[in-house]
N, C-alpha and C positions, 0 to 999 in steps of 0.2 A: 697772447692777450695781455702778457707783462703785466697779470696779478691783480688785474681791474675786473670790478664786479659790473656786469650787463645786464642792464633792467631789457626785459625782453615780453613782459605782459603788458596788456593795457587793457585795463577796468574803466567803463565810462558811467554814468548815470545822472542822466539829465544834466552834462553840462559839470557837472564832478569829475574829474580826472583822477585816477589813483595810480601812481606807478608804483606797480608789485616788483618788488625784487626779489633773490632768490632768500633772502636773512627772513628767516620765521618770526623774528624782533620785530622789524620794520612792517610786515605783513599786523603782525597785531595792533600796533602804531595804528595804522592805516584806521582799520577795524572802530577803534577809540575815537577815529577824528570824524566817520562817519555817523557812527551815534551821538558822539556831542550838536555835531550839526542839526540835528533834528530836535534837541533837548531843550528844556526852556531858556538855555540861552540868548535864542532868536528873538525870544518875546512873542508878542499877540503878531500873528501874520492874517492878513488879509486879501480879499481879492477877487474879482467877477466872478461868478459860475453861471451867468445867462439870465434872459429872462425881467431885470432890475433885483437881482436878489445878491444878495452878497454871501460868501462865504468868511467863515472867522474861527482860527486856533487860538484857542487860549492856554496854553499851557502850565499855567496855574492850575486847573483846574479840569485839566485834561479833557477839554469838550471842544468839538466841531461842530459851529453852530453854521445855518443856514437862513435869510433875512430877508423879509422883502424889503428893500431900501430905496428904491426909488422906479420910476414906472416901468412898466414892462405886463409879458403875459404870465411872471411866475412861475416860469417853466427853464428847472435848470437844464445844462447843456448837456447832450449824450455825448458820451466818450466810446471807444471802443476801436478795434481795428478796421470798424468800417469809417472810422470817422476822422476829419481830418487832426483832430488833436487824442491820441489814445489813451495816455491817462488824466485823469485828470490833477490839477495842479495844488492839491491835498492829497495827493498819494502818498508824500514823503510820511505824514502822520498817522498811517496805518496800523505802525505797532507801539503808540504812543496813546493813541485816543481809545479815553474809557465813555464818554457820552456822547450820541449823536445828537442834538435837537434841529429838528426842522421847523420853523416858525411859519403863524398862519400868512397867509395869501402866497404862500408858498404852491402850485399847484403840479408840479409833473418834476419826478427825480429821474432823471434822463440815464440812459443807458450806460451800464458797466460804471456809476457812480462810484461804489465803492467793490468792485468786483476783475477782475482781471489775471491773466494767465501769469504776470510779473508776481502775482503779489496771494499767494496761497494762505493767507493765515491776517484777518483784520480780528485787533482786540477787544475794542467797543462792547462794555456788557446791558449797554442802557440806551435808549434809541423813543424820541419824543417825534411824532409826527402827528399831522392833521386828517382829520377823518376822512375829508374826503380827497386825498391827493391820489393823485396817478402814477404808477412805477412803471420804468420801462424796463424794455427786456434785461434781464440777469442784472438790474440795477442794487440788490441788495442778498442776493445768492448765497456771498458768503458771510454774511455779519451771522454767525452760526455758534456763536459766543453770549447772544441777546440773553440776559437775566429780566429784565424788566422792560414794557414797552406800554408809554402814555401817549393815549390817542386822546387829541384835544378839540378845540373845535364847536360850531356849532350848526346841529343839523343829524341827520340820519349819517351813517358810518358809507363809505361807496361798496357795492356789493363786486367783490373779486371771483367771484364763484363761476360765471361764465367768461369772464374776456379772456382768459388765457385756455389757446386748445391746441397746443403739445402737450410736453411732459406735465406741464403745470399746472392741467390744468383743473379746477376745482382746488385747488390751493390759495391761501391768501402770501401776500409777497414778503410774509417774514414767516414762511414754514421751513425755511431752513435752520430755523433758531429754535426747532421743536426739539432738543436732546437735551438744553437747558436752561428753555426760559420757565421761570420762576412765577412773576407776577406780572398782571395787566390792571391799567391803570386807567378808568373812562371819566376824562376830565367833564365838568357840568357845563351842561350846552348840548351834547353828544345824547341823541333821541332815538338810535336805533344801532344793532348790531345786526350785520346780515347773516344770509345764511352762512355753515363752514368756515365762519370769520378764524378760528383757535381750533377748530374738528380734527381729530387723531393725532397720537402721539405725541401728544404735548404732556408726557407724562412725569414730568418736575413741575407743571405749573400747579400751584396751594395756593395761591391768594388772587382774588380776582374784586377791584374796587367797583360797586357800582352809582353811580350819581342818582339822585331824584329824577332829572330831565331823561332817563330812559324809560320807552315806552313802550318799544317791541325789543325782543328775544329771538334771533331767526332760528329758524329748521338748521339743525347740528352743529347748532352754534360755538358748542361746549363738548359735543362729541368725541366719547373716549380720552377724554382728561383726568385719568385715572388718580391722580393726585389731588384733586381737587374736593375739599372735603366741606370748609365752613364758609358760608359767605350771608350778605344779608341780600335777598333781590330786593329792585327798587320800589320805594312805596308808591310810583306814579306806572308803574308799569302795567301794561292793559294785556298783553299778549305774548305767549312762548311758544315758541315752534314745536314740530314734532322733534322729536329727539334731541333736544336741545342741550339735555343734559344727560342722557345716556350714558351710561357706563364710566360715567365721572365717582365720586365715592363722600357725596354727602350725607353726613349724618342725621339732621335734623334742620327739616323743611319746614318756612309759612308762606306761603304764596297772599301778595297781601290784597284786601280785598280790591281793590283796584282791577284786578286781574279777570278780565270777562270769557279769555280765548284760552288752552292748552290744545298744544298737538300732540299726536298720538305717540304712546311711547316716546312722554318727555322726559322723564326721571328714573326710568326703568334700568334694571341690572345696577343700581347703587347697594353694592351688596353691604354697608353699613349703615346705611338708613335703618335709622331706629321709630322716628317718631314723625307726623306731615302732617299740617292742617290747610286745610285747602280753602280759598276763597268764598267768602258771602256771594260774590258775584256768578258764581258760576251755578247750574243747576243741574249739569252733566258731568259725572268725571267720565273722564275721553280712555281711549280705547289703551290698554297696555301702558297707563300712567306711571305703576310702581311694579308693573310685572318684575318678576325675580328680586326682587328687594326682602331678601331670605330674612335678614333679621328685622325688618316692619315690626312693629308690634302694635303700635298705637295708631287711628288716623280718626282726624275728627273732620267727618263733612255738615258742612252746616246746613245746606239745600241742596238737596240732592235727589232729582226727580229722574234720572237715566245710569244706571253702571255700566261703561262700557267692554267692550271683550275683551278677558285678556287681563283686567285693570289690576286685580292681585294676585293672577295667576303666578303659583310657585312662592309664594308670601309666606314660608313654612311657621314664623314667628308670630303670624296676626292670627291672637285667638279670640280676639272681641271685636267686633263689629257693631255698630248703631245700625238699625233699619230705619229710618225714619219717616214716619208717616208720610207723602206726598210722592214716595219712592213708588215709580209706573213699572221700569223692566229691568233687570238686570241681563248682563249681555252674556253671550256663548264663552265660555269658560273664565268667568268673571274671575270666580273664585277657586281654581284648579290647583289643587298640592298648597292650598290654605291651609293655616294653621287652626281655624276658627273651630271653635267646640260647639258651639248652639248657633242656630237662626233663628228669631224673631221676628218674622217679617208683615211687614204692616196691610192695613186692609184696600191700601191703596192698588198694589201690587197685581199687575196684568201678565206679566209676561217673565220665565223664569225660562231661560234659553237653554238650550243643549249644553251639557257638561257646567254648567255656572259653578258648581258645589262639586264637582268631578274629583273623585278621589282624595277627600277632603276630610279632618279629622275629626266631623259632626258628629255627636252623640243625639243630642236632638235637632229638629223641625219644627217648627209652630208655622201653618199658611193661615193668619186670618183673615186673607180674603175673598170675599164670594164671588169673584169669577178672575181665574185666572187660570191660564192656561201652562201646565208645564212640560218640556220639550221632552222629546228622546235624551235621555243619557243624563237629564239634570244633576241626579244624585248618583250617576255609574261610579258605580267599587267605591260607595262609604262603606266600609267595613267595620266603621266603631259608629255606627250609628242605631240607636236602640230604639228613638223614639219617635215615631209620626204624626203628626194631628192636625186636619185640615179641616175647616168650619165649613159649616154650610151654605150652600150654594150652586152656581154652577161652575166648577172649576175642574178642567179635565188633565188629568193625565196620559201623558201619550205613552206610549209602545217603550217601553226599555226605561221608562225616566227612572227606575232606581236598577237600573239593570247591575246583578253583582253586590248588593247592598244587601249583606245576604244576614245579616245578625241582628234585626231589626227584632223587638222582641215587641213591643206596641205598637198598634196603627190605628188610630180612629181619624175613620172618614165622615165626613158630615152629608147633612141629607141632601142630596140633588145632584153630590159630585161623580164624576162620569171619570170610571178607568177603563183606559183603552186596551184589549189584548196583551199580556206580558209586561204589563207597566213596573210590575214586581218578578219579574221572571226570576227562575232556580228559588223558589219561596213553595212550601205545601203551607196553609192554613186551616185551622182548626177553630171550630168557636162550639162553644158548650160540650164539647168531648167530641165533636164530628168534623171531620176534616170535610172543607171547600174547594171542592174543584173550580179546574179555572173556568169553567160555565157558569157557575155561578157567581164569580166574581169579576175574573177579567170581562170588560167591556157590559158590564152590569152598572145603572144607572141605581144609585143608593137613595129610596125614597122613603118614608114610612116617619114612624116617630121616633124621635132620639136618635145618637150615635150608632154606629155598628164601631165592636173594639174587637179587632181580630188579635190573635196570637200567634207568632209564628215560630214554627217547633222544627228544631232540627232533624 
């Protein structure tokens, strides 16, 4: 070969030639002239991507923007190996580009956009699209880099929850960015977020902007955004889904009064939630609102004629409560592993459901009101509860309602009220040095003048 060196590889790439020789010098040569070429060198590059939209790098400022420029249906081109062009023709910029924006009338980002078997790793940590645009298959997969994404626009957000049914589906089209996106950003105009729009494991995301012009909150909107702690909701907003914000980690909530709807188990398992005050608009808190929200302490309802089940069940922190007069039911383990020391409950009050107060750190009861019915198991296993007093009336207790509330040392029933068999079970009582059998008390209608104040003796 008389001492000549033979290039013997050949690297191609889109029309780039590189001949590799066998000198590790010239190899890293090579290496340098492929990165310069992509570097701001080149300048602003431009160029169709379908639809009347134009594509643009600016390497000043490290962003690929996307444009509607002139007519068309706004719908960029799919790439992909089913398609006759596979990547697309800002490929080169993958490990250059820090923001994506997609500009409005922009409508469909076509397949394998920025996603492809060549290209494992796109750096982009910021990515601006329109609410309601359409993504096609694996069109943004791997932008999995995403810190921050502003959805702009105006009009309701498009619901992603059902069109995808593979792997995907229930997913919105930037859940691959859930290991570190940061903040979401709801530019004004933007009137609804759907359901699962940010739901599970978006657990880096702590800042979420909201605009005036939202007005719904969908079902698991926020679901399991364990990071997410302070935010303000919008003062025009009328409605939050159920679980909307489950098991995210807000401290201190005001739902403003605007707000006429909550679904069930919307703010629930916020195990730092200290503090909530809830809307004038509302006249019901809904079912499992702040269940588990262990350190509650404070909530201030303004009108509130229904408690739902469930709603502070396990609230170990909430020792005070308002009853406030217009209050009709409270629901089946309202108040279950509550922190509450006393109930005062108003005379409005019908209906005290199974387990509401269940296993709860009540020392007293006050019911003043004359007909109200309270369920099996109302007050099952208060153990630090000393003191009863229910006015008179017709108001019955049923079978077990203090079943295991076994340390009660006062009870005064008022005249008319009706206890059903065992309402006090594992209890002997005794009044003026004679113990009562339960003949004479369980399912004994209390009539005559004044109180009866029984005693109960270990």
């Amino acid at each position: 070969m008389d001492g000549k060196v033979e290039f013997r590889d050949i690297f191609k790439h889109k029309g780039l030639m590189i001949v590799v020789g066998v000198s590790a010098l010239m190899l890293l040569s090579a290496s340098a002239v492929i990165v310069s070429s992509y570097s701001e060198a080149d300048g602003v590059q431009t160029g169709d991507a379908g639809g009347g939209v134009q594509w643009k790098w600016d390497p000043s400022v490290k962003t690929l923007s996307f444009l509607k420029v002139s007519a068309g249906d706004g719908r960029i081109n799919n790439y992909g190996p089913e398609q006759s062009i596979v990547y697309p023709p800002w490929e080169d910029y993958d490990l250059l580009v820090e923001n994506i924006v997609i500009g409005e009338g922009v409508k469909y980002l076509g397949t394998f956009s920025f996603d492809g078997t060549a290209r494992p790793y796109i750096s982009a940590t910021k990515m601006t699209v329109p609410c309601d645009m359409e993504y096609g298959r694996v069109s943004i997969e791997l932008l999995t880099n995403l810190k921050e994404i502003k959805i702009t626009g105006s009009g309701p957000m498009k619901d992603y929850s059902s069109e995808r049914k593979d792997k995907f589906e229930c997913k919105a089209p930037w859940h691959a960015s859930q290991e570190k996106l940061e903040k979401i950003i709801f530019d004004y105009g933007v009137t609804s977020i759907p359901v699962k729009s940010f739901s599970k494991y978006y657990k880096h995301l702590t800042t979420v902007e909201f605009p005036s012009t939202i007005t719904k909150i969908g079902d698991y909107a926020f679901y399991g955004c364990v990071a997410l702690k302070d935010f303000a909701l919008p003062r025009n907003l009328e409605s939050i889904g159920e679980y909307a914000f489950s098991y995210c980690d807000v401290r201190s909530l005001t739902i403003p009064d605007s707000v006429t709807s909550i679904g069930n188990y919307a703010f629930s398992v916020n195990e730092d939630m200290t503090e909530a005050t809830l809307s004038r608009s509302m006249d019901g808190i809904p079912d499992g609102i702040f269940e588990s929200c262990y350190k509650l302490k404070k909530v201030n309802a303004p009108a509130v004629k229904t408690i739902g089940e469930e709603a502070f069940s396990n609230c170990y922190a909430l020792q005070r409560f308002e009853f406030k007069e217009g209050l009709t039911s409270i629901g089946k383990n309202a108040f279950y592993y509550a922190g509450l020391i006393s109930a005062d409950l108003p005379s409005t009050l019908k209906q005290i459901s199974s387990g509401a107060f269940g296993c709860s750190k009540l020392e007293s009861v006050h019911i003043s009101s004359a007909d109200v019915k309270v369920e099996s198991a109302a007050f099952f296993g208060d153990v630090q509860l000393k003191e009863v007093a229910i006015a008179d009336g017709s108001s019955v207790f049923c079978k077990d309602s203090f079943l295991f509330s076994t340390y009660i040392e006062k009870l005064i029933i008022g005249e008319g009220v009706t206890v059903e068999p065992d309402a006090f079970k594992m209890y002997s009582f005794y009044k003026d040095g004679g113990r009562l059998d339960w003949d004479q008390l369980a399912g004994h209608t209390f009539e005559g003048s004044g109180n009866l104040v029984l005693t109960a003796v270990d």
